[in-house]
KEFIZA-245946 format. One record per atom (N, C-alpha, C): residue number from 1; chain; atom name; x, y, z. Coordinates in steps of 0.05 Angstrom, whole numbers, m for minus. Each point is the difference from the previous one (the first is absolute). Layout:
BEGIN
+------+-------+------+--------+--------+--------+
: resi : chain : name :   east :  north :     up :
+------+-------+------+--------+--------+--------+
:  NUM :     A :   CA :      X :      Y :      Z :
...
+------+-------+------+--------+--------+--------+
% end
This chain:
BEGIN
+------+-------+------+--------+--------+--------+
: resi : chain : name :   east :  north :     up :
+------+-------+------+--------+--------+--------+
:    1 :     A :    N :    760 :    261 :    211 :
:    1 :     A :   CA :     m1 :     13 :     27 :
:    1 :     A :    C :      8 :    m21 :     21 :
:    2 :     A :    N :     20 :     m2 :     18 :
:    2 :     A :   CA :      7 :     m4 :     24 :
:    2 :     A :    C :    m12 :      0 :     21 :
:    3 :     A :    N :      1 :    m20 :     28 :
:    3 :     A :   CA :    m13 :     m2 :     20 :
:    3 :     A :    C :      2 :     39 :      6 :
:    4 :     A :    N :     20 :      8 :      7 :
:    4 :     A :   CA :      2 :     29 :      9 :
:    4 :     A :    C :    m22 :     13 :     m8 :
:    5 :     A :    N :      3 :      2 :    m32 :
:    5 :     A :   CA :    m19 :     16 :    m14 :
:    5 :     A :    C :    m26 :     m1 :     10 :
:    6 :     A :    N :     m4 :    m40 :      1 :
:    6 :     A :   CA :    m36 :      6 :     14 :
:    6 :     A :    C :     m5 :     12 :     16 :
:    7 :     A :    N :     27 :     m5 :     26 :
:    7 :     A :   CA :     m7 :      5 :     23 :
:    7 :     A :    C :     m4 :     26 :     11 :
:    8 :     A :    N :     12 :     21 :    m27 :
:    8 :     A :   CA :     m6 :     33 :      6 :
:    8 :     A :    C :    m20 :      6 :    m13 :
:    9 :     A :    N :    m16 :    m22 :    m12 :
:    9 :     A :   CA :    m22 :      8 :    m21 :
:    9 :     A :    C :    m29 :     m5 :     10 :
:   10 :     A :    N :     12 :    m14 :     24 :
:   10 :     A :   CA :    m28 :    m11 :     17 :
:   10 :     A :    C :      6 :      7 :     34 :
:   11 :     A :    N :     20 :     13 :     11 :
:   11 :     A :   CA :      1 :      6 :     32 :
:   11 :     A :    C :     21 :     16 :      1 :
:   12 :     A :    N :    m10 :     22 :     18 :
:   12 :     A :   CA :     17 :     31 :      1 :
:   12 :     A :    C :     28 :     m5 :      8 :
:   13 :     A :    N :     18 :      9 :    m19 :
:   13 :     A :   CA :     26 :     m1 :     m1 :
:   13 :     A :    C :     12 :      1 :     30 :
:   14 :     A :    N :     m6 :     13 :     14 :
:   14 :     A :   CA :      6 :      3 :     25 :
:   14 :     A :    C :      1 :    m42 :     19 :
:   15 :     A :    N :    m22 :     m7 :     m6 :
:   15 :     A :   CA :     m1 :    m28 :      3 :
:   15 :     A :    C :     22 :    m19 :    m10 :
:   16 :     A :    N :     m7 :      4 :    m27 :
:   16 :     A :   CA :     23 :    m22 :    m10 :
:   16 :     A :    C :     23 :     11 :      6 :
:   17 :     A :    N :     12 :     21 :     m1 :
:   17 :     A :   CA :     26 :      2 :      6 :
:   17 :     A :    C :     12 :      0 :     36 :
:   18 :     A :    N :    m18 :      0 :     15 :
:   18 :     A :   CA :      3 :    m12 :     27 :
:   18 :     A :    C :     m1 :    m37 :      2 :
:   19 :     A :    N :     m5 :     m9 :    m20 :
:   19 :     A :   CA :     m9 :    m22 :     m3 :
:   19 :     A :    C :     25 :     m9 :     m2 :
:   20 :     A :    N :     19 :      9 :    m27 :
:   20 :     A :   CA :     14 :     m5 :    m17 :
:   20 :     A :    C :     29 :     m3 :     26 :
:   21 :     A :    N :     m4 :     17 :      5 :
:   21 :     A :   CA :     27 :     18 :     21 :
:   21 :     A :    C :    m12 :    m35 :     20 :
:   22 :     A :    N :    m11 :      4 :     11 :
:   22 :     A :   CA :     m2 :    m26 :     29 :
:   22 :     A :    C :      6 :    m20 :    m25 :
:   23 :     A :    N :    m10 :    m15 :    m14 :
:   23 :     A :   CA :      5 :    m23 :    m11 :
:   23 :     A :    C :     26 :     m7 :     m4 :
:   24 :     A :    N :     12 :     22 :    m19 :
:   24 :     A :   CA :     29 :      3 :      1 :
:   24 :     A :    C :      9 :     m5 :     23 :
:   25 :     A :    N :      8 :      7 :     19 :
:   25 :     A :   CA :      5 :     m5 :     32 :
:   25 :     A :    C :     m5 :    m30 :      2 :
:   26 :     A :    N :    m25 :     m5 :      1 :
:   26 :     A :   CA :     m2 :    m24 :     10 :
:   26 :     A :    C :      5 :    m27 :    m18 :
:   27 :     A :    N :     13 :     11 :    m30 :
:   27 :     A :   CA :     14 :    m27 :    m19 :
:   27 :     A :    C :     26 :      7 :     12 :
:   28 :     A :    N :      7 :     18 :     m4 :
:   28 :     A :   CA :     32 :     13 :     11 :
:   28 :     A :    C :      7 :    m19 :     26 :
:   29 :     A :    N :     m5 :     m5 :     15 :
:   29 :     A :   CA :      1 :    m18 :     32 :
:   29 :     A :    C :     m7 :    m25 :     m6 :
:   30 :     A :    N :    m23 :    m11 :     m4 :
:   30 :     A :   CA :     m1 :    m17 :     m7 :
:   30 :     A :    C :      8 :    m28 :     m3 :
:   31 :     A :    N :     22 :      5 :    m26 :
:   31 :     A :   CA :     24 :    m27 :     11 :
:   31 :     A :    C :     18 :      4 :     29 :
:   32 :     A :    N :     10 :     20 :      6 :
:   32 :     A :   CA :     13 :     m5 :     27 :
:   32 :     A :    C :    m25 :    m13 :     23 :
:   33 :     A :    N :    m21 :      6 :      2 :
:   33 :     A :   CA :    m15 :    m15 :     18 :
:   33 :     A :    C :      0 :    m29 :     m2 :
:   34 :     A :    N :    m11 :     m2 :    m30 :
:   34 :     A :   CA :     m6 :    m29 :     m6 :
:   34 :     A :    C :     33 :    m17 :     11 :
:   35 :     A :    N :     17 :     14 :     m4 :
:   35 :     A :   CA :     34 :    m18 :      7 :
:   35 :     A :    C :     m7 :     14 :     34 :
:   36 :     A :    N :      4 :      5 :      4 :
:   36 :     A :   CA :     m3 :      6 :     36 :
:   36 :     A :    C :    m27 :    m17 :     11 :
:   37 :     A :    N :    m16 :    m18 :    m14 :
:   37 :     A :   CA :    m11 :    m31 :     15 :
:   37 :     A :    C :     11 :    m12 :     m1 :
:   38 :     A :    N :     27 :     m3 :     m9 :
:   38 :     A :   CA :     15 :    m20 :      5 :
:   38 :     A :    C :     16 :     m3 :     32 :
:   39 :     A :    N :     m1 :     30 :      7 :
:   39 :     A :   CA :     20 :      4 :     27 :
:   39 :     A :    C :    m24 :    m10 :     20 :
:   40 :     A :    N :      4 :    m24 :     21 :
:   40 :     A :   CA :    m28 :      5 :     15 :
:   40 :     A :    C :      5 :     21 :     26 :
:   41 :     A :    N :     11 :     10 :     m5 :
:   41 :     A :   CA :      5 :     22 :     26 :
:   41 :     A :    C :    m20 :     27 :    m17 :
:   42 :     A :    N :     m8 :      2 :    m20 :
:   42 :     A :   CA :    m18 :     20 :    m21 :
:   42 :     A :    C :    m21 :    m12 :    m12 :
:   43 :     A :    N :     m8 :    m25 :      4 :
:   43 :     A :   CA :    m21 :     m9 :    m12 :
:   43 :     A :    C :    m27 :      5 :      7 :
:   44 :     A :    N :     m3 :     m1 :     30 :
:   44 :     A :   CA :    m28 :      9 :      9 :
:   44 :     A :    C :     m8 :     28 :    m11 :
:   45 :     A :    N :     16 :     30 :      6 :
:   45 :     A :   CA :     m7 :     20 :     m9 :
:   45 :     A :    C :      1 :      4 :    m40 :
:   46 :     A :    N :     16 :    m14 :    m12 :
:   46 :     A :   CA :      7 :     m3 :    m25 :
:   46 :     A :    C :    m30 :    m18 :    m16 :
:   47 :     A :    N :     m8 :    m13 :      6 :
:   47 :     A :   CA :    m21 :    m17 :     m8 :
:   47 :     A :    C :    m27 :     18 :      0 :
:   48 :     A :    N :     m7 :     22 :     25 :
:   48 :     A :   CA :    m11 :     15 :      1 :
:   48 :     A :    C :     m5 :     16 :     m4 :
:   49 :     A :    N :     30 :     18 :    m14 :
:   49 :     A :   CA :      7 :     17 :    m21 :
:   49 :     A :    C :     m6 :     m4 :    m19 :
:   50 :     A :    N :      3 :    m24 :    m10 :
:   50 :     A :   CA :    m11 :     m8 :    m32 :
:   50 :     A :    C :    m20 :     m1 :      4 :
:   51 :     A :    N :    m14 :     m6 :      3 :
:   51 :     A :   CA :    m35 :     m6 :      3 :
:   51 :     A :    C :    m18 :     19 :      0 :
:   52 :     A :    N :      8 :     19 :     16 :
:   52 :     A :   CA :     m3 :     30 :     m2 :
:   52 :     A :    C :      5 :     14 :    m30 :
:   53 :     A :    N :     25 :      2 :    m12 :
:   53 :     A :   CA :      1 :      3 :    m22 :
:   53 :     A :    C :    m14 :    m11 :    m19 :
:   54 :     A :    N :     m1 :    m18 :      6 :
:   54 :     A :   CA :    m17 :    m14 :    m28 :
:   54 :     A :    C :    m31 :     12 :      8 :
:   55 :     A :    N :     m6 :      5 :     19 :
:   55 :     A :   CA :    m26 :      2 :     14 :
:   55 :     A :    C :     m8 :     36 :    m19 :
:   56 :     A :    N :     18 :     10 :     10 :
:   56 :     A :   CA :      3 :     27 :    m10 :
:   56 :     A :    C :     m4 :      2 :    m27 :
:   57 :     A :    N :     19 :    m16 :    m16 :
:   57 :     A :   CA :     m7 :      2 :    m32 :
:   57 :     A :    C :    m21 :    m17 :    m10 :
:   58 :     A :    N :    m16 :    m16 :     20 :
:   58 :     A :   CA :    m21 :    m14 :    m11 :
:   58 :     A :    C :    m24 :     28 :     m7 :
:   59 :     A :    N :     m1 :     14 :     32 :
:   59 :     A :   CA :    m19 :     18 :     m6 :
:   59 :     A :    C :     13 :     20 :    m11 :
:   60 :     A :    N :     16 :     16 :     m4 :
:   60 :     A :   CA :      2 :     21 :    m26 :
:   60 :     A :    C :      0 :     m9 :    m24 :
:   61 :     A :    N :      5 :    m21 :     m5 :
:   61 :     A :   CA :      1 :    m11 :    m25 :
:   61 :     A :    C :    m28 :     m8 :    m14 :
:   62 :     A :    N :    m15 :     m9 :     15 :
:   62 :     A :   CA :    m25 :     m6 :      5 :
:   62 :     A :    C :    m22 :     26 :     m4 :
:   63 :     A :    N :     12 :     22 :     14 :
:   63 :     A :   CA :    m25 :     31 :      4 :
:   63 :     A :    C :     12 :     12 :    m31 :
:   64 :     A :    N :     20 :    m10 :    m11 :
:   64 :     A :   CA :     12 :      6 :    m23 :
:   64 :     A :    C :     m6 :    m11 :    m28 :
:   65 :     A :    N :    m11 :    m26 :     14 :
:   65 :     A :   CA :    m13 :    m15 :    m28 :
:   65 :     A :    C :     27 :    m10 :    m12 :
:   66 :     A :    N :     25 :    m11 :      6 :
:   66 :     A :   CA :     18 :     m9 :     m5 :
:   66 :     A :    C :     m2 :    m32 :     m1 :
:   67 :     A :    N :    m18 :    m13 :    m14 :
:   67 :     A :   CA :     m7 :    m34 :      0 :
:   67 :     A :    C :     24 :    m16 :     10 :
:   68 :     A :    N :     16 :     m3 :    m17 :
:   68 :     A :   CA :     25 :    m18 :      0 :
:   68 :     A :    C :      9 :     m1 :     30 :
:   69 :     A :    N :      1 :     30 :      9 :
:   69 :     A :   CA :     22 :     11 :     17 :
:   69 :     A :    C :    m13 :    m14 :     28 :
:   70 :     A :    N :    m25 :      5 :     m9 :
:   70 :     A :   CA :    m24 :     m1 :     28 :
:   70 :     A :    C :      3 :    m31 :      9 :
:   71 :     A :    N :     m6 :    m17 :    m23 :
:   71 :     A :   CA :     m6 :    m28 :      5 :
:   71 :     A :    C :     25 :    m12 :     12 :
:   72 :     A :    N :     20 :      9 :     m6 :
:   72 :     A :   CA :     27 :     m8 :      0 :
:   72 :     A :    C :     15 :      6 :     30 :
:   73 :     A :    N :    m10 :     17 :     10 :
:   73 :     A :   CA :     10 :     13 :     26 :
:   73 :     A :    C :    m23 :    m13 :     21 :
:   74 :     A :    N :    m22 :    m13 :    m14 :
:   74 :     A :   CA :    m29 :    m10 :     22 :
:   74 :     A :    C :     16 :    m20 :      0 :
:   75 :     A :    N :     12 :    m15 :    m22 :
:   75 :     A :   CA :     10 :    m35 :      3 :
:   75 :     A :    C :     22 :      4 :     22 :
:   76 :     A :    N :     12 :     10 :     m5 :
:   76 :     A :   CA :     21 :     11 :     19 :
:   76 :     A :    C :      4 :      0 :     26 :
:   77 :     A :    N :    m14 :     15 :      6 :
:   77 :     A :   CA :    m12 :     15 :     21 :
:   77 :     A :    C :    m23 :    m30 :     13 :
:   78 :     A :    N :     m9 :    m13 :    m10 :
:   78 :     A :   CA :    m18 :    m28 :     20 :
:   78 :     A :    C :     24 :    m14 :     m1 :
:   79 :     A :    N :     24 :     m9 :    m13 :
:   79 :     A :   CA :     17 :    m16 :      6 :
:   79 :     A :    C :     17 :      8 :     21 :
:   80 :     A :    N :      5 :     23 :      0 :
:   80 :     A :   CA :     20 :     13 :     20 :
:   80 :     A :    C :    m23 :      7 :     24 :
:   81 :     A :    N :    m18 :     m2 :      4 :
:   81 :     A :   CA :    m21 :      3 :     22 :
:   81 :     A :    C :      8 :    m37 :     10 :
:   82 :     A :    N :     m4 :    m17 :    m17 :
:   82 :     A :   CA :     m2 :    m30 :     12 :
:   82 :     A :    C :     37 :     m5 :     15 :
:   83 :     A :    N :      9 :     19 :    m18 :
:   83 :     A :   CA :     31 :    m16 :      3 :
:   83 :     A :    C :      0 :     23 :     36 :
:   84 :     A :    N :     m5 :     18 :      4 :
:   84 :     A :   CA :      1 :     14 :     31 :
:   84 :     A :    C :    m11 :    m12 :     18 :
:   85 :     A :    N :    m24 :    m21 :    m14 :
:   85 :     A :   CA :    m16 :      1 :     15 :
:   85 :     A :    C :      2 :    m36 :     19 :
:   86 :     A :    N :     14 :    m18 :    m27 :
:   86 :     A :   CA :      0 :    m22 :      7 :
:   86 :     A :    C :     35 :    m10 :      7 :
:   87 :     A :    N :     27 :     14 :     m7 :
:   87 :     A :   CA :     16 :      7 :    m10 :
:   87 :     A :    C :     23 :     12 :     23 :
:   88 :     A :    N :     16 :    m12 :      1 :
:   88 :     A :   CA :     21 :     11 :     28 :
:   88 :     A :    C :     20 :     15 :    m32 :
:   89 :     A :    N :     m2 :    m16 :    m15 :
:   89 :     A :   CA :     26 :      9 :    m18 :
:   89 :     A :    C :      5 :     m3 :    m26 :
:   90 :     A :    N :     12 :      3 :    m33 :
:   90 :     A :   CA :    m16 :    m10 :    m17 :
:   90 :     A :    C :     33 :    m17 :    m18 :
:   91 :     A :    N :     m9 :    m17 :    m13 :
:   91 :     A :   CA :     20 :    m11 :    m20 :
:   91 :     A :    C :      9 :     13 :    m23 :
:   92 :     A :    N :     26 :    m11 :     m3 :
:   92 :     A :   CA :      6 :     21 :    m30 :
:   92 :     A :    C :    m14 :     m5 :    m28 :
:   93 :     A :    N :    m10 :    m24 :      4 :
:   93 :     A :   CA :    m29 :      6 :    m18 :
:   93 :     A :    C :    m25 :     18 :      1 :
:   94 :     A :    N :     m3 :      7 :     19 :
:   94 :     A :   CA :    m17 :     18 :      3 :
:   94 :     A :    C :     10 :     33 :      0 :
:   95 :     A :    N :     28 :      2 :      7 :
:   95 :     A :   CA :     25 :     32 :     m2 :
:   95 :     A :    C :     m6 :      3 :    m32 :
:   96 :     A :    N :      6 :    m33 :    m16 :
:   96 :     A :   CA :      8 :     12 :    m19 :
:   96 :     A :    C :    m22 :     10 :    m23 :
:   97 :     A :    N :    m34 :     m6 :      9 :
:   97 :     A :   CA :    m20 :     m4 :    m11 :
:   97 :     A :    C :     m6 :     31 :     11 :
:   98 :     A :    N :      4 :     12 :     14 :
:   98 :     A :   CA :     m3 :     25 :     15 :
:   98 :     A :    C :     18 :     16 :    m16 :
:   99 :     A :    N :     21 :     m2 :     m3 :
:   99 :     A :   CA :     21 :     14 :    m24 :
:   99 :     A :    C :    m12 :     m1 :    m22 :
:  100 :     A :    N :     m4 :    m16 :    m17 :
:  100 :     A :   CA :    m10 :     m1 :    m23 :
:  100 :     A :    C :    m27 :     24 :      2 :
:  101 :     A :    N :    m17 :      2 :     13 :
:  101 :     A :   CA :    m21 :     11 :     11 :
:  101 :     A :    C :     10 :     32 :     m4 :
:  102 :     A :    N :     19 :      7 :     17 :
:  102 :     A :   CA :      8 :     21 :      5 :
:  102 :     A :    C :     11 :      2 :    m31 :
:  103 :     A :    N :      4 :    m14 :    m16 :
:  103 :     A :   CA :     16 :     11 :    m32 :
:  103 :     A :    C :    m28 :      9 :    m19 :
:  104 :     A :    N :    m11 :    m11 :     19 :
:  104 :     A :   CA :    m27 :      4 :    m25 :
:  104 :     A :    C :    m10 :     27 :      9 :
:  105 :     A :    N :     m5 :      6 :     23 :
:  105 :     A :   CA :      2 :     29 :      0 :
:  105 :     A :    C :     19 :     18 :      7 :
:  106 :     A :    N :     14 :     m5 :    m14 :
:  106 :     A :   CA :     26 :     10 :     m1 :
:  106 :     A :    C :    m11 :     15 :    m43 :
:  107 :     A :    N :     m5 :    m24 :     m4 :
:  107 :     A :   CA :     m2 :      6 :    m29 :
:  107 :     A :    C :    m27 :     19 :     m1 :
:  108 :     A :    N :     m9 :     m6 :     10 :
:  108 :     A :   CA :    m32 :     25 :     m2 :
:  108 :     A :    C :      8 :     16 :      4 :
:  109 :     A :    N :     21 :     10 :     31 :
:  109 :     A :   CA :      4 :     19 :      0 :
:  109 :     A :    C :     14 :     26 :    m24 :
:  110 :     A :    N :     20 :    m15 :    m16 :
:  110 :     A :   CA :      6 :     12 :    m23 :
:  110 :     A :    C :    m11 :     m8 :    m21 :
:  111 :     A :    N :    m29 :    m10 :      7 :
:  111 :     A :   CA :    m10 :      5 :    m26 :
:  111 :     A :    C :    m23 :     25 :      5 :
:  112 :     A :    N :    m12 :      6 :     29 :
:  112 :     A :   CA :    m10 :     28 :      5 :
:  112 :     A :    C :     23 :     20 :     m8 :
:  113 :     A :    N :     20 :     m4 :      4 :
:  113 :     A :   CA :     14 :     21 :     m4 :
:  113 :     A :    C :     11 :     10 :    m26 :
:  114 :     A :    N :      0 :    m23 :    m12 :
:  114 :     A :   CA :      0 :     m3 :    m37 :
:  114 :     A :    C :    m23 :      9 :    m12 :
:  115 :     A :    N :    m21 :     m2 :     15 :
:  115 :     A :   CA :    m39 :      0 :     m7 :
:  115 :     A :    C :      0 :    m17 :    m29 :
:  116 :     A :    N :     10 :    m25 :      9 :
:  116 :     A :   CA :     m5 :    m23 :    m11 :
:  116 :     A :    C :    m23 :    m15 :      6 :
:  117 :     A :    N :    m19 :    m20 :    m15 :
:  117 :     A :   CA :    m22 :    m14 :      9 :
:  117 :     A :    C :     18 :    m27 :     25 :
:  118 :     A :    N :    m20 :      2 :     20 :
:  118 :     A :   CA :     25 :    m10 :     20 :
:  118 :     A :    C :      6 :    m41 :    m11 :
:  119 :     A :    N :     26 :     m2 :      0 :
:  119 :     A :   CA :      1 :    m37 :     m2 :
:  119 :     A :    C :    m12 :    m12 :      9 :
:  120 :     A :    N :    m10 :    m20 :    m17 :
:  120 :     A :   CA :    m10 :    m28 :      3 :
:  120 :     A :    C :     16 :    m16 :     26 :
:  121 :     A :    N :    m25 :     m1 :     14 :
:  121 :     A :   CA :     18 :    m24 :     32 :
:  121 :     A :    C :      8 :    m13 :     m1 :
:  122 :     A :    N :     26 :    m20 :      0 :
:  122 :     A :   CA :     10 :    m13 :     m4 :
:  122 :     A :    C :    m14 :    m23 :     11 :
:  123 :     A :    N :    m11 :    m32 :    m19 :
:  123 :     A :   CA :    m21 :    m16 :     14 :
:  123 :     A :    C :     19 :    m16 :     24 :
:  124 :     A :    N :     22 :     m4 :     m3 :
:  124 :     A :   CA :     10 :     m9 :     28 :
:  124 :     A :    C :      3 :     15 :     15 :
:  125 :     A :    N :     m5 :     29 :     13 :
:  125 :     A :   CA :     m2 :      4 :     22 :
:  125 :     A :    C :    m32 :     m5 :      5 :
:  126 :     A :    N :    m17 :    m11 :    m11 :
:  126 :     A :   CA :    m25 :    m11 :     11 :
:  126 :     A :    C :      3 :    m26 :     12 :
:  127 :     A :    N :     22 :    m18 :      1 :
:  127 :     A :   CA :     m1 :    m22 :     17 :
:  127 :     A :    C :     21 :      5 :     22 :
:  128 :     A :    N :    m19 :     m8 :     19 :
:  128 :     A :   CA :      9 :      5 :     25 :
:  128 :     A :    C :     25 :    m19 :      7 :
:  129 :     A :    N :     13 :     14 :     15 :
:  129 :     A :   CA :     19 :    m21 :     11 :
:  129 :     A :    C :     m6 :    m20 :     23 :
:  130 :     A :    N :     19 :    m21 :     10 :
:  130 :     A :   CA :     m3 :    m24 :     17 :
:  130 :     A :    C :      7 :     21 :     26 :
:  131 :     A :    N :    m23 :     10 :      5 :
:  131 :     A :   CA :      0 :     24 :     38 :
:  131 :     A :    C :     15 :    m19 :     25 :
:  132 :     A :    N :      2 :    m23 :     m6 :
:  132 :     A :   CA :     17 :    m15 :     28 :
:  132 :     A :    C :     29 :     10 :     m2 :
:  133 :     A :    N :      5 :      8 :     26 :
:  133 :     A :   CA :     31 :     13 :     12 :
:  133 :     A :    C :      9 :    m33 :     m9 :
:  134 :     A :    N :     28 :      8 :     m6 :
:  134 :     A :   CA :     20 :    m34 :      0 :
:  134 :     A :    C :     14 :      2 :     29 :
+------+-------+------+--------+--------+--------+
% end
């Protein structure tokens, strides 16, 4: 049985598949945001955008009992809180640590849609990148 499967086996279909539909959406965009911190004429609203997103899938993912998904979008989501917060702009170490990010749920996403048990996190997106702009 597949994340899907649990997820109709434990919260009214109507849920997860509103769930499913926004998530999708919000891996779908995703990388174009994360490359639009690069423009600083888009960075203030774009940084905000992500943060939000991740904010969003922390808690559905979370009221969903989705572990991986949850923890992964909280790490996220406090780095991209510090990088708005301390942060005029970010390095391509940090674009490209944000990409990678976005691949990983990129891969959950077809693995809900496969109703595959979702992948193992990749342990380097758990180390953070060097957050100083060059």
């Amino acid at each position: 049985m597949g994340v899907r499967s649990d997820l109709d086996s434990n919260f009214d279909y109507e849920i997860v598949d509103e769930f499913l539909d926004h998530y999708s959406m919000m891996v779908d965009y995703m990388e174009s945001m994360i490359i639009d911190l690069s423009k600083p004429e888009m960075y203030d609203r774009t940084v905000n955008e992500l943060f939000r997103v991740f904010h969003n899938i922390k808690s559905a993912s979370g009221y969903l009992k989705i572990t991986p998904m949850t923890k992964l979008s909280a790490f996220v989501e406090d780095t991209l809180d510090v990088i708005r917060t301390k942060h005029t702009s970010v390095n391509e170490e940090t674009i490209n640590w944000l990409l990678s990010i976005s691949d990983m749920f990129a891969i959950w996403k077809d693995d809900l849609k496969q109703d595959k048990e979702l992948t193992h996190i990749k342990y380097s997106l758990l180390k953070l990148p060097d957050l100083e702009s060059n």
